[in-house]
N, C-alpha and C positions, 0 to 999 in steps of 0.2 A: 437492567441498568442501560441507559444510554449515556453513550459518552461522547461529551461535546456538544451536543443538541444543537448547541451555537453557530457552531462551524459549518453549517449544512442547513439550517431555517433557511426556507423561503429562498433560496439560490438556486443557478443554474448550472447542473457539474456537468463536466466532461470527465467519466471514469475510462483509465487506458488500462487495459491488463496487459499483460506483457508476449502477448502474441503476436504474430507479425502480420495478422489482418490488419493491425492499426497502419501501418504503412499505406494501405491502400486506399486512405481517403486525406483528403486535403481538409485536416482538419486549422478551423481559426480560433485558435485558442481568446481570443480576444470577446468572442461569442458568449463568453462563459463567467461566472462570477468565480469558479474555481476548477483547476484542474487533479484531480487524484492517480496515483499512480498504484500498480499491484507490485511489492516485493522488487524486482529488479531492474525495475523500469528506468533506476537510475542510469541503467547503464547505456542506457538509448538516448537518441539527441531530443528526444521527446522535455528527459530532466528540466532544462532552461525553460520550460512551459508548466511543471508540477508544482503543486502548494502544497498538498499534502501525499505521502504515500503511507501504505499498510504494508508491514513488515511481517513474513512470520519465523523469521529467523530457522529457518530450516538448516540441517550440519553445513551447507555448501554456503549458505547464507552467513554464518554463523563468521565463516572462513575470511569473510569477504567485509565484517562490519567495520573496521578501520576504515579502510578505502571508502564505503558509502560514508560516512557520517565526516568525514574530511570534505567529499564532491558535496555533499548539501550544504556542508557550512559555508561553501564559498557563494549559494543561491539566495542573491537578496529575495523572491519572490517566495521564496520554501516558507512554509510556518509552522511543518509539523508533522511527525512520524506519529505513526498508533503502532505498536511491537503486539504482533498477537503472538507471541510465542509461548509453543504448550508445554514447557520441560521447564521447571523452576530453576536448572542450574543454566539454562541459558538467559535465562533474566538475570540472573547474578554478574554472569560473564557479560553482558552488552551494557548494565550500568557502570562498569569497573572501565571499559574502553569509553563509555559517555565521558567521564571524567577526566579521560587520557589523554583524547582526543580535546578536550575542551569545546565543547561540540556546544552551541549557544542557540539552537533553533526549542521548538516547546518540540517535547517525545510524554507520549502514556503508554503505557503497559497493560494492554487486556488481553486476558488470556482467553476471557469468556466468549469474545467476538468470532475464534476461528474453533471453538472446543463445541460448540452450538453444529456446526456445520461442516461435515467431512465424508468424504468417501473411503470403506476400506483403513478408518484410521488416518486418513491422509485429510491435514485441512485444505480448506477449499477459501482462500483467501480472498480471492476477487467476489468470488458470492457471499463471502461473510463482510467486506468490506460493500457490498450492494444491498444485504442488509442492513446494514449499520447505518449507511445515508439516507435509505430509505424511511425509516422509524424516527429517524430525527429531522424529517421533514421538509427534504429540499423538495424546489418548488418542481424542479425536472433534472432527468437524469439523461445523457445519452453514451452509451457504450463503445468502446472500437479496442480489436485486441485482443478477444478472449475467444480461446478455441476452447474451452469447456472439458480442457482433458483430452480433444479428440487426438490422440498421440500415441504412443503406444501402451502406457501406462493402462488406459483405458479399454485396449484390447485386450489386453495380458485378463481383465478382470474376470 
């Protein structure tokens, strides 16, 4: 399944993962027919330049979804969450606060997008979200942001 197909034809994205490499390029978001963000990218001044971000509701995440879906509501530019979240009782919990919050931007729920792609059991968001634009056909992709795990996570393995 592809989801959205639309959102992603023939454009030119700028995907930011939420690594602090993206700091170091002077990126012009105006370059781009759409900017995507990974998971908490809201929390960075990057947001006021994001249309869409990929969510995977991880427990920290999970903690914190009031507060995101209040900060996007207020982004005329935002038009849309994709929730990969793999625990069906966090899908439960985040449409119950969609509602609470009265959160009015478009949100899908695929679980398939981040359950495809993991290390260790652990999804791998930004590459299942680089998937995902990929298959649906943007016309180019350029990345800033993503250290790939290199952290300690990844030496622990």
């Amino acid at each position: 399944m592809i989801l959205l197909p639309e959102l992603y034809r023939d454009k030119k994205i700028c995907l930011l993962g939420s690594g602090q490499s993206a700091e170091k390029y002077n990126i012009i978001y105006k370059d781009y027919d759409l900017t995507v963000g990974i998971n908490r990218i809201y929390h960075s001044n990057y947001i006021n330049n994001i249309n869409v971000i990929y969510y995977n509701l991880s427990k920290v995440d999970a903690k914190n979804i009031e507060y995101m879906l209040k900060k996007i509501n207020q982004k005329e530019q935002f038009r849309h969450i994709i929730f990969c979240p793999w625990l069906t009782k966090r899908i439960q919990f985040t449409q119950q606060k969609i509602q609470e919050t009265n959160f009015k931007k478009g949100y899908t729920f695929c679980r398939k997008i981040v359950r495809q792609i993991r290390i260790k059991n652990r999804p791998l968001t930004g590459i299942a979200a680089l998937n995902h634009i990929i298959l649906s056909g943007a016309k180019q992709i350029e990345m800033f942001g993503f250290d790939f795990y290199q952290n300690r996570y990844i030496n622990n393995m």
